[in-house]
Each structure stands twice: as structure tokens, then as C-alpha cells.
PLY file of the C-alpha trace (Angstrom):
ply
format ascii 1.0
element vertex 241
property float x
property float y
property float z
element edge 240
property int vertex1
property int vertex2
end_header
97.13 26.96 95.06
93.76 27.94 94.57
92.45 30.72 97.36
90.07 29.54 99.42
87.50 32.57 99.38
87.73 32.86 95.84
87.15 28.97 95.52
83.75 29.22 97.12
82.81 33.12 96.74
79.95 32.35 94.26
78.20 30.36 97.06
76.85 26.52 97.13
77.47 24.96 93.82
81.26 26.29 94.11
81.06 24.38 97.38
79.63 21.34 95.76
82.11 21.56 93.06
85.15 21.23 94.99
83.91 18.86 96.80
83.09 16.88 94.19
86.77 17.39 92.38
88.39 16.23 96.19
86.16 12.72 95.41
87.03 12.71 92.04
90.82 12.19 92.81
90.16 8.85 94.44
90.46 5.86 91.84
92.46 2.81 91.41
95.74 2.61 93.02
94.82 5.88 95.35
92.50 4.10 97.58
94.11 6.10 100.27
95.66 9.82 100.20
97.25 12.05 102.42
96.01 15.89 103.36
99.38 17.04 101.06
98.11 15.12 98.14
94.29 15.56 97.86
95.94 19.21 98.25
98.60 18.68 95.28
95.73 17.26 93.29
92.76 19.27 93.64
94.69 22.57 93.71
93.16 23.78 96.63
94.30 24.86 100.22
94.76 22.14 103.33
92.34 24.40 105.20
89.94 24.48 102.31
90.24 20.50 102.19
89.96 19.98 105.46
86.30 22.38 105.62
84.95 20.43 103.02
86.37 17.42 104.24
84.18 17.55 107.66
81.03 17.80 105.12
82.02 14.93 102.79
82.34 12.92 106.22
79.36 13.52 108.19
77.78 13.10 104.45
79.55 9.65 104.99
81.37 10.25 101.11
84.62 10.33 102.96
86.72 8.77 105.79
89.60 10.48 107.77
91.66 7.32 109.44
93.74 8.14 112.60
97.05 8.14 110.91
95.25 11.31 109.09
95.02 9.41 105.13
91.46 10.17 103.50
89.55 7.05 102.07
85.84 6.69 100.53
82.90 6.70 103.40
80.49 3.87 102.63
77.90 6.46 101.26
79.18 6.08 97.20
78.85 2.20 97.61
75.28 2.71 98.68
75.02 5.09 95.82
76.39 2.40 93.40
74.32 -0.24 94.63
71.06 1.99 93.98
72.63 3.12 90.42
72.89 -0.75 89.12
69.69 -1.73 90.34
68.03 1.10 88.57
70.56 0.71 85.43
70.97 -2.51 84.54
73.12 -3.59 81.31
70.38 -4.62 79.14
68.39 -1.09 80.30
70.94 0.68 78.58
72.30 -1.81 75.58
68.65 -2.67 74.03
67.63 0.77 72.94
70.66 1.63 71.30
70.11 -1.78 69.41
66.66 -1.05 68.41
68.09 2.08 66.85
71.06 0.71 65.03
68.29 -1.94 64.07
65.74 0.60 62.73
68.37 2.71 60.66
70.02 0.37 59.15
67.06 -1.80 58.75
69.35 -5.34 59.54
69.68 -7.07 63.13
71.32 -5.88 65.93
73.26 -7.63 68.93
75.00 -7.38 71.83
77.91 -9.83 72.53
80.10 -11.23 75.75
82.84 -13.06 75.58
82.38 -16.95 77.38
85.84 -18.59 77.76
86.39 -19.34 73.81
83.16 -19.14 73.17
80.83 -15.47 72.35
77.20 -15.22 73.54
74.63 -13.64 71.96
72.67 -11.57 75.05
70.54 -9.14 73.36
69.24 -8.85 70.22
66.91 -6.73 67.77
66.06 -8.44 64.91
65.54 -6.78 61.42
61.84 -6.15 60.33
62.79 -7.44 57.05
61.76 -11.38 56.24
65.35 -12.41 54.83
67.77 -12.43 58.03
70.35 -13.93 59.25
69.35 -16.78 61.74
70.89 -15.73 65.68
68.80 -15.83 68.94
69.43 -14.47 72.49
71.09 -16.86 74.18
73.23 -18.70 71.14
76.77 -19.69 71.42
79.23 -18.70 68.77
83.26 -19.68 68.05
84.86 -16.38 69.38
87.00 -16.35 66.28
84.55 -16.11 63.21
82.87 -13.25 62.62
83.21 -9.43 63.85
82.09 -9.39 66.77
84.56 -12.34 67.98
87.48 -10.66 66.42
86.74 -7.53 69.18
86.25 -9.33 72.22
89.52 -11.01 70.79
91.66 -7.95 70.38
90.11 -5.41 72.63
89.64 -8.38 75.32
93.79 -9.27 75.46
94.57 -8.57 78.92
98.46 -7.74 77.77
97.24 -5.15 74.95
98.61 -1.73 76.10
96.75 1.48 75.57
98.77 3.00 73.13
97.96 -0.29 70.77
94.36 -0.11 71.75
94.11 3.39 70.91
95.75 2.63 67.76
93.35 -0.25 67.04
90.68 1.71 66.97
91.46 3.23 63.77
90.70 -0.25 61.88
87.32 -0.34 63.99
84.33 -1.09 62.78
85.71 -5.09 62.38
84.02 -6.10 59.43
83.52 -10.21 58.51
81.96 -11.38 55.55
81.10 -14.73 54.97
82.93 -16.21 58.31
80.70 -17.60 60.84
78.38 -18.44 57.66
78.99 -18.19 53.92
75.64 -16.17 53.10
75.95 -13.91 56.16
77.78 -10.58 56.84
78.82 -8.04 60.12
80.12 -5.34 60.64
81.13 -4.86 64.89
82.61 -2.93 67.91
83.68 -2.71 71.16
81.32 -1.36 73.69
83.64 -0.03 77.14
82.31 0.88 80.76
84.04 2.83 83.51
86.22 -0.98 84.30
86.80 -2.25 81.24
85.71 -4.13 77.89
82.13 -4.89 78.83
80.80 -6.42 74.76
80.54 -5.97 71.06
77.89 -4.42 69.45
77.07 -5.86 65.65
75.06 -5.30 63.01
74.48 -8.14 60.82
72.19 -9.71 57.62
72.29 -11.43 54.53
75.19 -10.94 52.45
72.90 -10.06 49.52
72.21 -6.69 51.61
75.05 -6.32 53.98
77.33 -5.29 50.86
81.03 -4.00 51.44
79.62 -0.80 50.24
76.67 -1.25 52.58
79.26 -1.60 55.51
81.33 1.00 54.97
78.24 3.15 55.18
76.90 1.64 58.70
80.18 2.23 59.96
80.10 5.64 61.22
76.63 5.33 62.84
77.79 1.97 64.68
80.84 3.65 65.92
79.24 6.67 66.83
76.53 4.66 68.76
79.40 2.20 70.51
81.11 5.20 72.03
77.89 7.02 73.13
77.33 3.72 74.83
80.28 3.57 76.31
80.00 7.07 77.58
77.35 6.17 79.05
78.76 3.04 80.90
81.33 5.42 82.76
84.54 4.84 80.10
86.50 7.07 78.12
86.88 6.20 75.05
90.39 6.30 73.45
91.70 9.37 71.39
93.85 7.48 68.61
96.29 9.66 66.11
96.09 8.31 62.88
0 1
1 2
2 3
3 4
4 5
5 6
6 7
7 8
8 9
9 10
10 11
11 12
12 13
13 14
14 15
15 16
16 17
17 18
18 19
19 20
20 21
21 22
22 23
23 24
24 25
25 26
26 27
27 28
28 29
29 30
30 31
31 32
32 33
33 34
34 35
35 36
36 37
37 38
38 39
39 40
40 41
41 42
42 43
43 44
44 45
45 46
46 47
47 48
48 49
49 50
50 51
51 52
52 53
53 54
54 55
55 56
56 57
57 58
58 59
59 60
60 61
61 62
62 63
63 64
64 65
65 66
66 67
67 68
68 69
69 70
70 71
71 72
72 73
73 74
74 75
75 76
76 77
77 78
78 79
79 80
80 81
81 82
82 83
83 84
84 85
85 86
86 87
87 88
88 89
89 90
90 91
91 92
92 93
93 94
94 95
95 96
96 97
97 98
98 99
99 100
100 101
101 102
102 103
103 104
104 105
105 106
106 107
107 108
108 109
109 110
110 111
111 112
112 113
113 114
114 115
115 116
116 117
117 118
118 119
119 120
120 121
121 122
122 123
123 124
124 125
125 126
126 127
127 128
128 129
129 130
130 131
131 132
132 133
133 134
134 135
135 136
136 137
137 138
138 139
139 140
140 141
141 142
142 143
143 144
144 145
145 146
146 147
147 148
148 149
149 150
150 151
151 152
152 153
153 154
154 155
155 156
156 157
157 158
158 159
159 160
160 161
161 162
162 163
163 164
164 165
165 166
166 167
167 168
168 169
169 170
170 171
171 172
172 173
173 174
174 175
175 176
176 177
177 178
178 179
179 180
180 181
181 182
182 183
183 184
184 185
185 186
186 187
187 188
188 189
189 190
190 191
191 192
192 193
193 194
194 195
195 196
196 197
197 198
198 199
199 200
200 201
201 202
202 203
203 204
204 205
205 206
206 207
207 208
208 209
209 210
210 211
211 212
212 213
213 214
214 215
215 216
216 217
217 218
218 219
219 220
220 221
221 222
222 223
223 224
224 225
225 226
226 227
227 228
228 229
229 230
230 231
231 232
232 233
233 234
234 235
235 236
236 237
237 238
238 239
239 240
């Protein structure tokens, strides 16, 4: 256990910090949690708990029933509520597709799975007159092209997370020539704090969007996927090769 003084001798933002690690315990499947377990979890003394406790509740972050569990106030739904209205999906997808789209000069989009159906919801298309032709909005079979075959995979509901970790050393999904014979894409998944959210793509003309070509967009669309995700509240998976 953690002494109390010493947990909050530097002052305040000690304070804040434990407090913040007793909230942090809460997730799914401990809606609900005793005085011994917030204590077996944080590290920290009952009596050190408890103090910060009284704060968290008047704060309305935290709720002590009479049978003496802890459980969430109302306060971090209120939080939430003002957090997606300020930070919508599209706020945070469509700049990171206008910068996949201006460095590796070919389209960008931003897919969601519909039944058995993918649908195109944002997009940033290439400054260069030969494209391929995809609008916000369109409709595509979920199993052509790159970005179907990771809403696919990373979408099964019975995939475990050793196997997803493990997938993710084949990612970027690359597709040449599937949902259209003179079109290529390269594509990956894009995660939030609950789950599979999209697939992010980068796509063109064949002519351009080369094997070769691929392979060297990979890195950057993978690096930009998981910054996204980040972003969105997930973490990301840590696969051994």
C-alpha cells in the first residue's frame, strides 16, 4: 500500500492524480466496486480512498450506494455528452484524410460497415485529374477491395485479441484491381475507446497506385490509422511478429 502522506505530500496535482487513477479503475464489467477493491487496485489506503472519495462525490464523479459499493456520479456522462458534441467523428477523421490525401497525392476515405454493404462517409479526393471515381455517400460490396476486407476481419465479433493482434502484422490490406479492374487501395482499421469504428483507404488509378507505390504508403497510412485511433480513446494492439 501506498502511504497516504507521501501520496499527496507534493500538494494538489498529487491529489488530482489519485483521484483520477480511483476513476480510472471503473470500466466494463466493474460498474460497481467495493472500498477493498478500489483499494487493491489503486494501491492506495481505505482512508486515503475514502478522503478523496467525499471530493469525487460532492464533484458528482462518484457515487457511494448504501450497501457501501462505489459507482460513477452522473458528472462524466455530462462530460461525455459535452466531449461528442464538440468532437464529432468527421471533426477528427477529415483532417487526417486531407493529409494522407496531400502526401500521397491519391484520394482518401473513410469507410463503415452497412450490413453487407461498406459506405463511403468521408472523402478527400486527389488534386490530380486521373482518379478513381467514389463519392461520399456511395455503397460498396463489403468484400472487394481493402477497405471491405478490414471491416470484414477486424469487424468479426468472434475474432479474439490474440488473432487481432496477430492480424495486424499483414495490415495495410492491399487490393488491386477488385472492386474495379483499373483501380487500386491500400486500407486499415481505424479503433475508438469501444471498438472497430472504420477503415481508412487510400486509393487511385492502378497506373499510379503501383505495388511498389503501396508498399511505400504503407507506413504513413498505418502510422496515421493508429494516431487516429489514439485519438478516438483505443489502444491499439502490440502484435509479436
Amino acid at each position: 500500500m501506498k502511504d497516504s502522506a507521501e501520496a499527496l505530500g507534493s500538494g494538489g496535482v498529487d491529489a488530482v492524480d489519485r483521484a483520477l487513477s480511483i476513476l480510472g479503475t471503473f470500466e466494463a464489467g466493474r460498474e460497481r466496486q467495493t472500498l477493498a477493491e478500489l483499494a487493491a487496485r489503486t494501491g492506495f489506503y481505505k482512508s486515503t480512498i475514502l478522503r478523496l472519495a467525499r471530493s469525487l462525490e460532492t464533484a458528482g464523479f462518484l457515487h457511494r450506494e448504501e450497501g457501501g459499493a462505489f459507482v460513477l456520479g452522473g458528472e462524466p456522462l455530462r462530460l461525455a455528452a459535452v466531449y461528442r458534441r464538440a468532437n464529432t467523428l468527421e471533426s477528427k477523421i477529415r483532417p487526417v484524410l486531407r493529409t494522407i490525401r496531400d502526401e500521397t497525392g491519391e484520394s482518401a476515405s473513410f469507410f463503415k460497415r452497412e450490413g453487407n454493404l461498406r459506405q463511403c462517409l468521408y472523402r478527400e479526393e486527389t488534386r490530380r485529374t486521373i482518379r478513381d471515381n467514389l463519392s461520399e455517400g456511395d455503397m460498396l460490396p463489403l468484400n472487394l477491395g481493402a477497405g471491405g476486407r478490414v471491416l470484414t476481419i477486424f469487424g468479426e465479433p468472434t475474432l479474439t485479441q490474440a488473432d487481432r493482434d496477430q492480424r495486424y502484422l499483414d495490415l495495410p490490406f492491399a487490393s488491386f484491381g477488385e472492386s474495379d479492374p483499373e483501380t487500386a487501395d491500400i486500407a486499415a482499421p481505424i479503433y475508438s475507446f469501444d471498438g472497430l469504428v472504420g477503415a481508412v483507404s487510400v486509393s487511385g488509378p492502378r497506373t499510379r497506385l503501383t505495388p511498389e507505390r503501396a508498399s511505400e504508403f504503407g507506413p504513413l497510412l498505418m502510422a496515421k490509422a493508429g494516431a487516429l485511433s489514439k485519438l478516438l480513446g483505443a489502444t491499439l494492439p502490440t502484435p509479436s511478429p
